[in-house]
N, C-alpha and C positions, 0 to 999 in steps of 0.2 A: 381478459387482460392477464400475462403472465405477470404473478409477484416476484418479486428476490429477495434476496436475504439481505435482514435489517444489520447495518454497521450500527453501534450504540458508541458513542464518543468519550471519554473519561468524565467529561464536564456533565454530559446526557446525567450520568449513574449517580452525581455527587448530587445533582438535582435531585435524584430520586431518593437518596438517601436523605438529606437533610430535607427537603420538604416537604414532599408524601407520607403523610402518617400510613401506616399501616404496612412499610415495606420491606422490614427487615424478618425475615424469617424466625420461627420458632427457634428458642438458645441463642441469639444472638442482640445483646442488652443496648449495642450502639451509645455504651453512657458515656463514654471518653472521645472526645477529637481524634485522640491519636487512633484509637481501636476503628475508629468510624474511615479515615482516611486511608489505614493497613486495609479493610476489608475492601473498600473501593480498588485499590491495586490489587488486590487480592484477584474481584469479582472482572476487573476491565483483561489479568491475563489468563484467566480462565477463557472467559469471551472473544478475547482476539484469537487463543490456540484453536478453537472450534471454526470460528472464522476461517481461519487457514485451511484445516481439514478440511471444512465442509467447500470451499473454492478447490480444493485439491481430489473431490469427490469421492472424500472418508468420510461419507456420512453417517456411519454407525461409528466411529472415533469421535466425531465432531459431536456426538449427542451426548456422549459420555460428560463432556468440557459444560455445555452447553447446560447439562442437567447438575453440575457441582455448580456453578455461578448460580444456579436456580436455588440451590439449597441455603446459598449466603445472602437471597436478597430478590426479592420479587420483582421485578419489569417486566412488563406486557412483550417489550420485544423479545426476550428469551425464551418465552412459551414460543411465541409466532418463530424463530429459527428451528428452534427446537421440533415444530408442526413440521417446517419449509424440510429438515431432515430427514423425521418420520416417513415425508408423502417420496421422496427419494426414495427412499426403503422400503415402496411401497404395503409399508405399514399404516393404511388407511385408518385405523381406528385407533391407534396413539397418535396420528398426524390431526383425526378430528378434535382429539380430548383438547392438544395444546391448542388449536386454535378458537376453540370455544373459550380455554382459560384465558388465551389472549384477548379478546373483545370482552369478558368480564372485569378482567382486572381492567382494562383501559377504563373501562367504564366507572368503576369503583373509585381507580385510584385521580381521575381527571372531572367526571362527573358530566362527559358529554362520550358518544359513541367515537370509535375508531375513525378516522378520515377515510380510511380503506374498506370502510364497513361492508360497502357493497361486493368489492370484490373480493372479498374473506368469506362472507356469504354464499359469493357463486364457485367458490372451489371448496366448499364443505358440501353445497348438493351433490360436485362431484363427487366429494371423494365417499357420502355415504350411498352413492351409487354403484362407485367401485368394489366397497363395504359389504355392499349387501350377499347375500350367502351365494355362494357361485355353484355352477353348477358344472362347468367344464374345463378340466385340467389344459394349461398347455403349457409343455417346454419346451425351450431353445439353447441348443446345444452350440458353440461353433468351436474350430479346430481353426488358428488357435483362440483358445477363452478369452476373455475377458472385453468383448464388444457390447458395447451400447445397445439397451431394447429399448426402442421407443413402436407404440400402440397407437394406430391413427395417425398421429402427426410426430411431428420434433419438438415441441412446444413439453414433454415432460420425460426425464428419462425413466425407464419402467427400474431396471436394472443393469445389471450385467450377467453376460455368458459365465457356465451354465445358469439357465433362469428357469422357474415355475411361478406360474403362476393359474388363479382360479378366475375363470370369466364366465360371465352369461351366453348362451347361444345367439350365435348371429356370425358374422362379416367382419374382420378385422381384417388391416393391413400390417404386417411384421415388418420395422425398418433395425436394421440393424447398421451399427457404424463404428468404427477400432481404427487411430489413428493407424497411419500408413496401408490401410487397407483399402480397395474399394468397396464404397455401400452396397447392401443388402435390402430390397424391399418387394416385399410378397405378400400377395392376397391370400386371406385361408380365411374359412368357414368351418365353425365350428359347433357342432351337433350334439345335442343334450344328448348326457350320458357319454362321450365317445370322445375322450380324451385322445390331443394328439401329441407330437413328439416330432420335432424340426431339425436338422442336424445340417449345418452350411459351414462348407471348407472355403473359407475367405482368400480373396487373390488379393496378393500382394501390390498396390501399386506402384506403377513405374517412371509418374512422370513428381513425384516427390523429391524435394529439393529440403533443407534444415537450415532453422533459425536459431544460433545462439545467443544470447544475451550476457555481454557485462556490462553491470550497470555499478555506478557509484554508490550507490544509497540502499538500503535495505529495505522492503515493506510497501515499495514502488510496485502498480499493477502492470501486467504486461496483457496489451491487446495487439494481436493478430488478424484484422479484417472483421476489427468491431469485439471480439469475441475473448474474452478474458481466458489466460494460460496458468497465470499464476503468479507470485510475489516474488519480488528478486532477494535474496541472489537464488538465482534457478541455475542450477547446475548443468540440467541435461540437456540436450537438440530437441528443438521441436518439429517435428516433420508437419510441412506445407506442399500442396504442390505449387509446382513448377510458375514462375510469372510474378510480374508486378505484385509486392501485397503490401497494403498498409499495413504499418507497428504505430503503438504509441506507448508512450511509457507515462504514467502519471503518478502521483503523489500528492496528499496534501501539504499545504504550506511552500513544497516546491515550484517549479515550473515543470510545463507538460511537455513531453516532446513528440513528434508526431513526422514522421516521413514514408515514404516509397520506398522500399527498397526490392531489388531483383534478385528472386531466387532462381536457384539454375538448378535444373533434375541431376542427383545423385553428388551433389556439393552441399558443404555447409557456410552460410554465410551470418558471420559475425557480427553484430549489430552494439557496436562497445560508445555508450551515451554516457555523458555526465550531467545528473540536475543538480540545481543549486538553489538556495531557497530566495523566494518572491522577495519579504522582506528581510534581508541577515541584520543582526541585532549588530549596533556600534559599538567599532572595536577600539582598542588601544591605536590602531593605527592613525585612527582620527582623530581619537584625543593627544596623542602626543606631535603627530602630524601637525594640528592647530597652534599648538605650544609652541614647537619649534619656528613657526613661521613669525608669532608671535616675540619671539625671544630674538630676533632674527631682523624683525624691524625695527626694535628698540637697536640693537647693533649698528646696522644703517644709520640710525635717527642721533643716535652717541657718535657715532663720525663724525655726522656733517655738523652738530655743534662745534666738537673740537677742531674743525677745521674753519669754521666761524670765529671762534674766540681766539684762534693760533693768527689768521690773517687782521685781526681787529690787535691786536694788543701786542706782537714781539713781529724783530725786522727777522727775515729768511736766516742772517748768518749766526742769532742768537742761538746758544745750547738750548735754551727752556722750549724754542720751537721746533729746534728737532725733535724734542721729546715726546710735542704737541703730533709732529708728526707722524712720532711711530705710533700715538694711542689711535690715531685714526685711522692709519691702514690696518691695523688690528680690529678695530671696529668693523672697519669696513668686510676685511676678509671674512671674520668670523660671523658675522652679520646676514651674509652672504652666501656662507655655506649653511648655517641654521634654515635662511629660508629653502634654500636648493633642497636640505632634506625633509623639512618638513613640507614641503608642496609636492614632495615624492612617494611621501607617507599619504597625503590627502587623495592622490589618486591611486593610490593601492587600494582604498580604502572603497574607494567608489566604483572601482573596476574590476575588484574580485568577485569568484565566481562562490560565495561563502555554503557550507554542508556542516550542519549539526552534527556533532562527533559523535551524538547515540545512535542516529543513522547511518554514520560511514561502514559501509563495506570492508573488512579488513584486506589487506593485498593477499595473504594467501589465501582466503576463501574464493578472492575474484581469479587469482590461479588455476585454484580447483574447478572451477568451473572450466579450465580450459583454453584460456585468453592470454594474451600476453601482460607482465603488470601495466598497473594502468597508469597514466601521466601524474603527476605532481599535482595535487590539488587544495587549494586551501579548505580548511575545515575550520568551525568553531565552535568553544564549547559554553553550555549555557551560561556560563561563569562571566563570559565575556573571554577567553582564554581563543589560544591560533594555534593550529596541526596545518602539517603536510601530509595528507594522506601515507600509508604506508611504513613510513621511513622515518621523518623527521617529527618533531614537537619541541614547540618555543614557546 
């Protein structure tokens, strides 16, 4: 069973900090609230920078991140990324220490084994197999660098071009893969003692087509035919080939979006979505919306008394009942227009498409990216406060 990489949530860490005894690393006293919730923000964007890295397959960057949130605060998950990085780099024997550290501390700090226990288990006999002292060199050269090794299957990447690495004698398959190129995969055999040396001039593929992405929200994952690309805002074309390919874009809290679109060989196609969140928190539009509607039937309600008490008590040609009169076309107008706008604030309200303003994308990054600006979008901020994407703020 292939593992991935554990997301840990801000909530996850506060857990861990205030009710796990034993989690706060050596020098770090956690005696103050305030000290205790700086370090959580501290440890959640250590954690997310690494996160991104290592989705962006900087997984010697991402370990860096990974191994400072390590130093401010113990969680079993940060070993296990930390391992999931190492075995990327296939640095086998620091990928096995964290994941052994991982299954102790789980154990320590919860008091029952990992849920994953088995399969943490079966890719540590791998990896101290890989471990084990090797006996024949092989590299992989390709023109141009920086393509994909994967050994046996696609289920792990070894590295990237140029690559070395140390194996047992026997039968390997070499798959090699570099966006916009076509794959590479070859049998070789490998003979104690008698290191080899691969060297493949990658063809360019021709039936590749490019996907760009603007999207409205920041932190949103982009998948491509299942396969995650990266966080928006993504600036650059992704090269697909040519044909029908599913996108989906997702987010938590947000909605997901998910369609078809058609790439065409040697074109780029623009895929410019806006999410908006599941629940958006109630705005001023509603509460004064309400008001107005409110304020609006007492108006109506004030008319039709005064035109009650005008017809009950003075004749048509009296002064006092025109007067009567005017208070109630007054009532009434204004009565009238109250509700007209507060029942136009009520479905503002219910109809917008609402985006947290720490999320919003700003227009000229979604420029940079290459897209035209994006449409008028309501946004809101935790305060309960309204933006128009861009441009405007009210």
């Amino acid at each position: 069973m292939a593992l991935v990489l554990r997301s840990t949530a801000f909530w996850v860490l506060a857990c861990w900090l205030f009710l796990t005894p034993g989690h706060v690393a050596a020098g770090t006293t956690g005696s103050q609230s305030e000290e205790e919730a700086d370090l959580i923000l501290r440890v959640q964007a250590l954690y997310d920078r690494g996160s991104r890295l290592y989705a962006e397959r900087a997984y010697a960057e991402a370990v860096i991140f990974f191994e400072q949130a390590l130093e401010l605060i113990q969680v079993p998950d940060i070993h296990y990324n930390i391992a999931r990085s190492y075995e990327r780099l296939a640095q086998y024997g620091r990928a096995i220490e964290h994941f052994e550290a991982y299954l102790a501390l789980h154990m320590e700090q919860e008091g029952r084994a990992a849920p994953d226990l088995a399969d943490v288990e079966q890719v540590l006999r791998d990896l101290r197999r890989r471990a084990a002292p090797p006996e024949v060199k092989l590299s992989v050269v390709t023109e141009p660098p920086g393509a994909d090794v994967y050994l046996d299957s696609r289920d792990t990447v070894r590295g990237q071009t140029p690559f070395e690495i140390e194996l047992e004698h026997g039968v390997y398959t070499v798959i090699l893969e570099a966006e916009e190129y076509e794959p590479v995969e070859r049998q070789i055999e490998l003979r104690r003692g008698e290191p080899q040396s691969l060297t493949f001039r990658l063809r360019r593929r021709t039936d590749l087509g490019r996907l760009l992405f603007d999207i409205n929200v920041r932190g949103a994952r982009i998948y491509v035919q299942g396969q995650v690309k990266g966080l928006t805002p993504y600036p650059e074309e992704i090269p697909v080939p040519a044909g029908r390919r599913q996108v989906t874009i997702e987010k938590d809290r947000y909605t997901t979006l998910s369609r078809v679109v058609e790439v065409t060989a040697g074109e780029t196609k623009v895929v410019r979505e806006n999410l908006h969140l599941d629940s958006p928190p109630y705005s001023w539009r509603g509460y004064l919306g309400w008001t107005f509607v409110g304020f609006g039937l007492a108006g109506i309600g004030g008319g039709v008394t005064i035109k009650l008490v005008g017809d009950g008590r003075y004749f048509r040609d009296e002064s006092a009942f025109k007067d009567l009169q005017l208070y109630q076309n007054l009532s009434f107008g204004l009565g009238g227009a109250l509700m007209g706008l507060g029942t136009a604030l009520v479905i503002w309200e219910y109809a917008r498409d609402a985006v947290d303003s720490d999320d919003l994308v700003p227009r000229s990054e979604r420029i940079r990216a290459g897209s035209e600006p994006p449409p008028v979008a309501v946004h809101v901020t935790p305060g309960g406060g309204v933006g128009l994407s861009g441009q405007f703020l009210f």
